[in-house]
C-alpha positions as CSV (number, residue, x, y, z in Angstrom):
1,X,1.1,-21.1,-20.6
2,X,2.6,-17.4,-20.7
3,X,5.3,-17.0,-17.9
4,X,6.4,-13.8,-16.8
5,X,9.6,-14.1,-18.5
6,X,11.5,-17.2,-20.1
7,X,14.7,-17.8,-20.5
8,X,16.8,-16.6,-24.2
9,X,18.8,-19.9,-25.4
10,X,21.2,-19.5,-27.7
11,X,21.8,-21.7,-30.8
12,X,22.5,-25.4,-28.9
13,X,25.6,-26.0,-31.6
14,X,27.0,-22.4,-30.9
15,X,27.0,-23.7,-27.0
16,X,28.2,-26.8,-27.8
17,X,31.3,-25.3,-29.6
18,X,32.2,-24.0,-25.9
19,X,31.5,-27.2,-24.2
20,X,34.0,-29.0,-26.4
21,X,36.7,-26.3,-25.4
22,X,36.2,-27.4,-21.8
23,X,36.4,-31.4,-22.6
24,X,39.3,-30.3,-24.4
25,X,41.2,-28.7,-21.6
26,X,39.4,-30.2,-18.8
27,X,39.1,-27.3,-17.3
28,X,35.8,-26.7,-15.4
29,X,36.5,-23.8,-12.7
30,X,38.8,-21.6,-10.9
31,X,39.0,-18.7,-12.9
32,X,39.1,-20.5,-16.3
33,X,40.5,-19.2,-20.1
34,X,35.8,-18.8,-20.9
35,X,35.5,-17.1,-18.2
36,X,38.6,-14.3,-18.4
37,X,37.0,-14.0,-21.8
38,X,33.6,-13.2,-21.0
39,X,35.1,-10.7,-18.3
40,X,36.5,-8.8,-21.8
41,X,34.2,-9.5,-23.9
42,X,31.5,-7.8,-21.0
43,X,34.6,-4.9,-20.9
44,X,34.5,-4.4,-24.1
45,X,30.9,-4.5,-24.8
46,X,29.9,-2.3,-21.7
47,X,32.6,-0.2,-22.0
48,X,33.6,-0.3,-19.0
49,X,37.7,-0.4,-17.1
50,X,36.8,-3.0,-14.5
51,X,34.8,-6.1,-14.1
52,X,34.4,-9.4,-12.0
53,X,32.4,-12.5,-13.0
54,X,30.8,-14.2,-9.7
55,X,28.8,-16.9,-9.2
56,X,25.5,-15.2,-9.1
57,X,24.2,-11.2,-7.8
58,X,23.7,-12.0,-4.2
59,X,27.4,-12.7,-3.7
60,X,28.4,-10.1,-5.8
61,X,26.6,-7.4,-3.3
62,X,27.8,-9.3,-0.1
63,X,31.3,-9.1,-1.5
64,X,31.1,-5.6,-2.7
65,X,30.1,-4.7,1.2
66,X,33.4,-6.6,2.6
67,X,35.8,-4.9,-0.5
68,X,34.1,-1.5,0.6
69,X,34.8,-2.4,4.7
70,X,31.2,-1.5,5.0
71,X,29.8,-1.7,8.7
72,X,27.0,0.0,10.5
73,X,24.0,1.2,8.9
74,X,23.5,1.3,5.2
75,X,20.4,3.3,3.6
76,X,18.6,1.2,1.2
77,X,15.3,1.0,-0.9
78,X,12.6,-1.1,0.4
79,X,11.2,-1.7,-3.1
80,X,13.5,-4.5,-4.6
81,X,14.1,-8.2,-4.3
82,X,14.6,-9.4,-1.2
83,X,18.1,-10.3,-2.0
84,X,19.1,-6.5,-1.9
85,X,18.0,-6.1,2.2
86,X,18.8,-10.3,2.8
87,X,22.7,-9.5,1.8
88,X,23.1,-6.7,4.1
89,X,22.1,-8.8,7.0
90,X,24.1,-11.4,6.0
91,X,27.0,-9.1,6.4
92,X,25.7,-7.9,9.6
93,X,24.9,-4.6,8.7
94,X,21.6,-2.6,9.3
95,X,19.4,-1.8,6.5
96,X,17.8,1.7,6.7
97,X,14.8,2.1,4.7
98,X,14.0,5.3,3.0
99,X,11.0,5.6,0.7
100,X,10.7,5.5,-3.0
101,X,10.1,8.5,-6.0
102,X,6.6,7.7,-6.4
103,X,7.5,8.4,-10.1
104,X,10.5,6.2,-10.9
105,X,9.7,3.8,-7.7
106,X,13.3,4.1,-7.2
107,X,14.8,5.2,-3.7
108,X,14.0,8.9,-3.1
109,X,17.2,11.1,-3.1
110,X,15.0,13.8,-1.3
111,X,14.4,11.8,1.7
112,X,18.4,10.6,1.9
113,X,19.8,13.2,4.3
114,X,17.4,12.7,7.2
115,X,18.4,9.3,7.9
116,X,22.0,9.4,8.0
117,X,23.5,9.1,11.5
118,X,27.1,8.9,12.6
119,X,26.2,4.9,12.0
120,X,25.7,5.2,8.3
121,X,28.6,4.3,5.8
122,X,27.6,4.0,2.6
123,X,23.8,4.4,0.5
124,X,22.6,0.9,-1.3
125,X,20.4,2.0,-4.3
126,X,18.3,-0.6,-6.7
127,X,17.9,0.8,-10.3
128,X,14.1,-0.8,-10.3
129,X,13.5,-2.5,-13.4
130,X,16.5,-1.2,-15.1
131,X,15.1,2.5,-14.9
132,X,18.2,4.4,-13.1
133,X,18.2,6.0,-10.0
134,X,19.5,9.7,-9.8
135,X,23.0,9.3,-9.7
136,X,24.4,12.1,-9.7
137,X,22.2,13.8,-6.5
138,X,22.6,10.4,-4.5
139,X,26.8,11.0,-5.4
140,X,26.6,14.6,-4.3
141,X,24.5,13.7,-0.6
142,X,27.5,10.7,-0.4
143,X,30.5,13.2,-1.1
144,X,29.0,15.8,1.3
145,X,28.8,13.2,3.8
146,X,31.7,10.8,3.7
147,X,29.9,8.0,2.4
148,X,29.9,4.8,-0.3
149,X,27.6,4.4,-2.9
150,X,26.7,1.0,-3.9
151,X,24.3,0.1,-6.9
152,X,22.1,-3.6,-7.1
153,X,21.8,-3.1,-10.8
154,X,20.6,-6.7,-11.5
155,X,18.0,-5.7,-13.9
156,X,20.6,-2.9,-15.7
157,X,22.4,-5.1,-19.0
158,X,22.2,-2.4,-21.4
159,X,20.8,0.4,-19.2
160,X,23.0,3.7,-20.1
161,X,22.5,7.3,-18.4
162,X,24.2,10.1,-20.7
163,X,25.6,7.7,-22.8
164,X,27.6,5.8,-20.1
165,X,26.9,2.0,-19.0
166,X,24.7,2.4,-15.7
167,X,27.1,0.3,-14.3
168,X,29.6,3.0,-13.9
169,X,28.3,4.8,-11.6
170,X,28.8,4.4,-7.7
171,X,31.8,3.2,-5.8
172,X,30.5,-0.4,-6.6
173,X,27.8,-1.6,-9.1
174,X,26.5,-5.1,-8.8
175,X,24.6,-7.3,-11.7
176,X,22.7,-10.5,-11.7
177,X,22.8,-13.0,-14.6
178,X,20.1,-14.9,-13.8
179,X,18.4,-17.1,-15.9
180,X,15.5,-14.8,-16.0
181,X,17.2,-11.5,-17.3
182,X,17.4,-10.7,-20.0
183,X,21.7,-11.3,-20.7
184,X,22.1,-14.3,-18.9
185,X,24.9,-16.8,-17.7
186,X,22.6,-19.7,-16.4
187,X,23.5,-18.2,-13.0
188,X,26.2,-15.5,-12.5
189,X,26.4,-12.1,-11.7
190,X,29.5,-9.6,-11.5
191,X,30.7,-7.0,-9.7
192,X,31.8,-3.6,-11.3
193,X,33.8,-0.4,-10.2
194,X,35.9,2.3,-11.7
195,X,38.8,2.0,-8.9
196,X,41.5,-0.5,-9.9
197,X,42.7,-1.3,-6.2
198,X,38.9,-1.8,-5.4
199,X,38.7,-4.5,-8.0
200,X,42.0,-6.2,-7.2
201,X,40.6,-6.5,-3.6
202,X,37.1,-8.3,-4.5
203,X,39.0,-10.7,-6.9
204,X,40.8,-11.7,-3.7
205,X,37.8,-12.0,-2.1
206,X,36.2,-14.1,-4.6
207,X,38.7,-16.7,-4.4
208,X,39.2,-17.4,-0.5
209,X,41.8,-14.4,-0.4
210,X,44.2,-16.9,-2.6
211,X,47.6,-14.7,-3.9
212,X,49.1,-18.0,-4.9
213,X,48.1,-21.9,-4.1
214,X,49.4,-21.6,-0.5
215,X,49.1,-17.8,0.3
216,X,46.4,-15.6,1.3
217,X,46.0,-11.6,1.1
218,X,42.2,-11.4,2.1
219,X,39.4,-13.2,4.4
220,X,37.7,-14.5,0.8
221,X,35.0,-17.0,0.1
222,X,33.6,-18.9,-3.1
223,X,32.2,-16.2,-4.8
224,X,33.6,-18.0,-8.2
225,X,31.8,-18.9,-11.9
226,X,32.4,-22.3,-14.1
227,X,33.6,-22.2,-17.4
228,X,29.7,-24.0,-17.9
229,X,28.4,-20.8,-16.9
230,X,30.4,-18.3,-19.4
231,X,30.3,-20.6,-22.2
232,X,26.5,-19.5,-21.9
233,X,27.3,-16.1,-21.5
234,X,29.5,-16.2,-24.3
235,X,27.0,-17.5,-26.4
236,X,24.7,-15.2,-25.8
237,X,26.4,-12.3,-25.8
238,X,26.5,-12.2,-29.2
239,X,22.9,-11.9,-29.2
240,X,22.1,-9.1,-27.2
241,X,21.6,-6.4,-29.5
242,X,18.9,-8.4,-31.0
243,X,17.4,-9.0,-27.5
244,X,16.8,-5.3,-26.2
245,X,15.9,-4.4,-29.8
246,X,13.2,-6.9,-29.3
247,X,12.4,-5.9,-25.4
248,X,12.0,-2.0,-26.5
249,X,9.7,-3.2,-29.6
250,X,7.9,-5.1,-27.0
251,X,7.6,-2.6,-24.9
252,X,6.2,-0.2,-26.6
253,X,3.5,-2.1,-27.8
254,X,2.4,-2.7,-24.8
255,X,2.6,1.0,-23.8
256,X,0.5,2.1,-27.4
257,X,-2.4,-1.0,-26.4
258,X,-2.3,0.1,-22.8
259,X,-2.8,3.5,-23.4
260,X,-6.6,3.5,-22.3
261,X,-5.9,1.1,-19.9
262,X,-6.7,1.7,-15.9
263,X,-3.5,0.5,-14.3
264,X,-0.3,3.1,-14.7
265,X,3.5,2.9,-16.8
266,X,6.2,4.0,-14.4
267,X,8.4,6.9,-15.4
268,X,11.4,6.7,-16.6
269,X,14.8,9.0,-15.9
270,X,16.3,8.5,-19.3
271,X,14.1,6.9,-21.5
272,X,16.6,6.7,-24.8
273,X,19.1,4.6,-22.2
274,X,16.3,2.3,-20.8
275,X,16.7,-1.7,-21.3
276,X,12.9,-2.2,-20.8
277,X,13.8,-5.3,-18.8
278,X,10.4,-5.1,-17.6
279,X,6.6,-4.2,-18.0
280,X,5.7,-2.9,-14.5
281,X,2.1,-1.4,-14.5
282,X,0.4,0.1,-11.2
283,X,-3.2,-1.0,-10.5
284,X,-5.8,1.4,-8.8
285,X,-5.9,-0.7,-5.9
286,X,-4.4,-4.1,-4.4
287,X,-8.3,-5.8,-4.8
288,X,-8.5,-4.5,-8.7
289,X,-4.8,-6.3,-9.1
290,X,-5.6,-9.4,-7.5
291,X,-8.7,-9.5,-9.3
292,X,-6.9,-9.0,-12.8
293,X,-3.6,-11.8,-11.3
294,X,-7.3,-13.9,-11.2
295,X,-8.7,-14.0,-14.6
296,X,-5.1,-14.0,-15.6
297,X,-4.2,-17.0,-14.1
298,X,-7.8,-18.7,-15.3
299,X,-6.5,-18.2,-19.0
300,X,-2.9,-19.9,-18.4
301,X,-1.2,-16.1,-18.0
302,X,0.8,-15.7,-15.3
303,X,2.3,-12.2,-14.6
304,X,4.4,-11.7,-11.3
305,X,4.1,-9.5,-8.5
306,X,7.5,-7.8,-8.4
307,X,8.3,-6.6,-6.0
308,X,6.2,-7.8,-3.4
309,X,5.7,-7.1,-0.2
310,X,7.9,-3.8,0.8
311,X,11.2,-4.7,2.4
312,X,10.7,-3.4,5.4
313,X,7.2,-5.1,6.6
314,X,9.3,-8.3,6.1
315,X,9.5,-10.1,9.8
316,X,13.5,-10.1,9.8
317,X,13.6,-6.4,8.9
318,X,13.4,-4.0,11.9
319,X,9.8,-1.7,11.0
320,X,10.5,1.5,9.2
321,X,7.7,3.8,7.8
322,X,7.9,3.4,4.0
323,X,4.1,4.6,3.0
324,X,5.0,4.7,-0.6
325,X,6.9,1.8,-1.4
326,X,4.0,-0.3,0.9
327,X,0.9,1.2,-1.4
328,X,3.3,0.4,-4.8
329,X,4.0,-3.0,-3.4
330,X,0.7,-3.8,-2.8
331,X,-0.6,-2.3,-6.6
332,X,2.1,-3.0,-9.1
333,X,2.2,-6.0,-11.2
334,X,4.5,-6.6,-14.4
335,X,3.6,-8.3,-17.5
336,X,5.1,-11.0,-19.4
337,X,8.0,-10.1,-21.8
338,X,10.5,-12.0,-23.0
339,X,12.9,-12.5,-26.2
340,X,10.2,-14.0,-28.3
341,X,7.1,-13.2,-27.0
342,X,5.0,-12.6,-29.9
343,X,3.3,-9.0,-30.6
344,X,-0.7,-11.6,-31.3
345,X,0.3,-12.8,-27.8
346,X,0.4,-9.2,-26.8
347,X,-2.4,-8.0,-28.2
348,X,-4.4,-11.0,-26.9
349,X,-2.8,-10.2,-23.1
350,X,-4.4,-6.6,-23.7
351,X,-7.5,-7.4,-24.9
352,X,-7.8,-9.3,-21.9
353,X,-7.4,-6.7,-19.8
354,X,-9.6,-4.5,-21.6
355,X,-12.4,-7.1,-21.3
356,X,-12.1,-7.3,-17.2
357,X,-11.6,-3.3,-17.3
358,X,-15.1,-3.3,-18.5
359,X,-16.4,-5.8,-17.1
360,X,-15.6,-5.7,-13.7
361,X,-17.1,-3.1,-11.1
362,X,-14.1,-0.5,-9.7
């Protein structure tokens, strides 16, 4: 079976080194010696002034709303995971869809400004498959109007825009280290900003408001990470240069196979700062992809449909127009790719392809 994506595992005896370190000290959570390491390490490697590990990217977004004393209406994207629209509610705010770039699929700084209303606070952006959005236009509509810009970049390790981390852009950027990204804690995500006070305020948060063991500053909750969890992301930090050299070789090999191919690459802002977390291709029509996710699926390949459907045809969502993110939704399918997916596996994927392509009436 080919999955979408599989998890990278470190070395088990380089993990195991960690996990020794925690029987050692006994140890297992609240804010533990592995994980104010990995928050350096992650510094350091990122270049970046400030960052928070959390337990996963969900809570990091619903935390950077409370640090950010978000409220109202929040203009969003409604072509990501649903996790990016689900947190907002959470949080009682009000998601505003605007549409997507139908080049870069991400949200559409040209359609920004005619949906603000005295309600809105802040803009929520998705980089979509670790492709950025354009920063520096959605930071020039914010200024102009008083508002915060917050940034789910849980596809983004590795993503830099003019030679700066993608994270540091925005009042807040968010990350996910799911199992399934490519630089992964088991579970974990973290929150990122360049304001010091901002930070110190969502590291209250993340602990139940704690200032000491009887004293509280903030309303918190248990947005915390094990020392399990950055022992893994310890580990694997170290391989991460090996992991995006292997994504972008991937990649591109499916981009010089595809070349003929019917379906369509989406565009990319900066392509010298792209992770290629992903493989996202854009079918002709919803029927010609589910005919493809078919045949596929009869020879044990199992690409994913991501993102689908369009966040704001979801049934807890209040109905916004969104024509282009509902006709991408519908078309666009990515391909496996993953740390050691082979390039004969490739090449066997696209033949495939090829072979319904011709076979198949349009």
């Amino acid at each position: 079976m080919i999955s979408v994506t599989k998890p990278f595992l470190p070395p088990i005896d380089e993990y195991n080194k960690y996990l020794q370190g925690i029987w050692q000290r006994n140890w297992l959570t609240n804010n533990g010696p592995l994980v104010n390491q990995l928050e350096l390490e992650l510094k350091e490697y990122l270049k970046l002034d400030h960052l928070i590990y959390v337990g996963n990217g969900t809570i990091a977004l619903q935390i950077a709303f409370k640090a950010l004393g978000l409220r109202g209406e929040v203009i969003t994207t409604p072509f990501s995971y649903v996790a990016t629209v689900s947190s907002l509610l959470w949080e009682d705010l009000r998601p505003v869809f605007v549409d997507i770039d139908p080049h870069s699929m991400n949200i559409d700084p040209k359609k920004i400004e005619a949906a603000i209303t005295p309600d809105t606070t802040a803009i929520l952006g998705t980089h979509v498959y670790g492709n950025p959005c354009e920063v520096e236009k959605i930071q020039k509509i914010a200024d102009k109007h008083g508002l915060k810009v917050v940034y789910d970049a849980a596809h983004c390790f590795g993503t830099t825009y003019k030679g700066k981390s993608i994270f540091a852009f925005g009042d807040i950027s968010t990350t996910s280290f799911h199992a399934t990204k490519l630089y992964h804690t088991t579970e974990g995500g973290a929150i990122i900003t360049p304001e010091a006070d901002l930070l110190k305020k969502a590291a209250l948060m993340r602990n139940f408001g704690h200032t000491a063991t009887n004293d509280f500053a903030e309303v918190g909750i248990n947005g915390k990470n094990s020392e399990f969890h950055a022992a893994m992301g310890l580990a694997n930090l170290k391989y991460v240069d090996q992991i995006l050299q292997s994504r972008k070789a991937q990649w591109q090999l499916y981009h010089e196979l595809l070349k003929d191919f019917e379906a369509k690459e989406i565009q990319l802002l900066e392509p010298d700062g792209f992770n290629y977390a992903y493989y996202p291709l854009l079918f002709p029509s919803e029927a010609r992809l589910k005919k493809y996710i078919e045949i596929l699926h009869v020879n044990y390949i199992f690409p994913r449909r991501y993102f689908y459907p369009s966040l704001n045809t979801l049934p807890f969502t209040t109905t916004q127009p969104a024509p282009v993110s509902e006709d991408y939704s519908s078309r666009v399918l990515c391909l496996p790719l993953y740390y050691d997916l082979s390039p004969e596996t490739q090449q066997m994927i696209a033949r495939l392809l090829y072979r319904i392509q011709n076979n198949e009436p349009k």
